[in-house]
N, C-alpha and C positions, 0 to 999 in steps of 0.2 A: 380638448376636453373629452372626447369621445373616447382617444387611441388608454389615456389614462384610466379612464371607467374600466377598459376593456383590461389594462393590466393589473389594475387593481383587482379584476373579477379574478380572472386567471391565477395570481397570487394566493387568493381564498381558496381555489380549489384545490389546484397543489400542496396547499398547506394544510386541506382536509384530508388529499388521499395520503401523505405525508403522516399524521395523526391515524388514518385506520392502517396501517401499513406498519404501526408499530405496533399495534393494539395486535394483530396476528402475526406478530413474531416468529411464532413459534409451528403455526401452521403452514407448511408450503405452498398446499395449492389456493390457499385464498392469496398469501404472499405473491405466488405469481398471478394471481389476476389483478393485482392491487399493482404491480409494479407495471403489467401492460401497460393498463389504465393510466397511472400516474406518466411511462411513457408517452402515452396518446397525445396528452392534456401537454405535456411538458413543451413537445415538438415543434406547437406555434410559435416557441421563442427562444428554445435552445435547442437546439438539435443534437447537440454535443451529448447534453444530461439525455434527454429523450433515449436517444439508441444506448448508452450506459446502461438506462431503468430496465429497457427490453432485454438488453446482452445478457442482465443479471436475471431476468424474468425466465428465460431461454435456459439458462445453465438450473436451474432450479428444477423447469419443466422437463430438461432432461432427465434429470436426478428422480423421477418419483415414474418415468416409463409408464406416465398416463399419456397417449397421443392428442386428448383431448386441450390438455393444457399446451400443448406445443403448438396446435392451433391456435389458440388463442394468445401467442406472442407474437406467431409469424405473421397474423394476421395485425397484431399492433406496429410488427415492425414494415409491414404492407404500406398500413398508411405514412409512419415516417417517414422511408422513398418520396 
């Protein structure tokens, strides 16, 4: 009963940062903090999607030559490792 609570929780979240993640479409650098993020949360149970979210987060973060958000993937992809 527990492991289910916990996937069920999991699932709401992803399917919130999911939901803000399209809501900023259009802005990068919230995209890639949305996509970290969504990385982060993903990783407990896909690894596969998780580092996809970051890769895409990372190629974004490159694209806008803010160093700041480059941290804040490598750092999401930290925790994925």
């Amino acid at each position: 009963m527990c492991l289910s609570t916990i996937a069920i929780a999991q699932n709401k979240i992803t399917d919130s940062l999911k939901t803000v993640l399209q809501k900023h479409a259009g802005n990068n650098t919230s995209t890639i903090v949305d996509l970290a993020n969504l990385a982060v949360v993903t990783q407990e149970f896909n690894n596969d999607e998780a580092m996809n979210h970051a890769f895409k987060a990372l190629h974004l973060a490159n694209k806008t030559n803010k160093p700041l958000y480059s941290g804040i993937v490598y750092k999401a992809l930290g925790v994925i490792y």
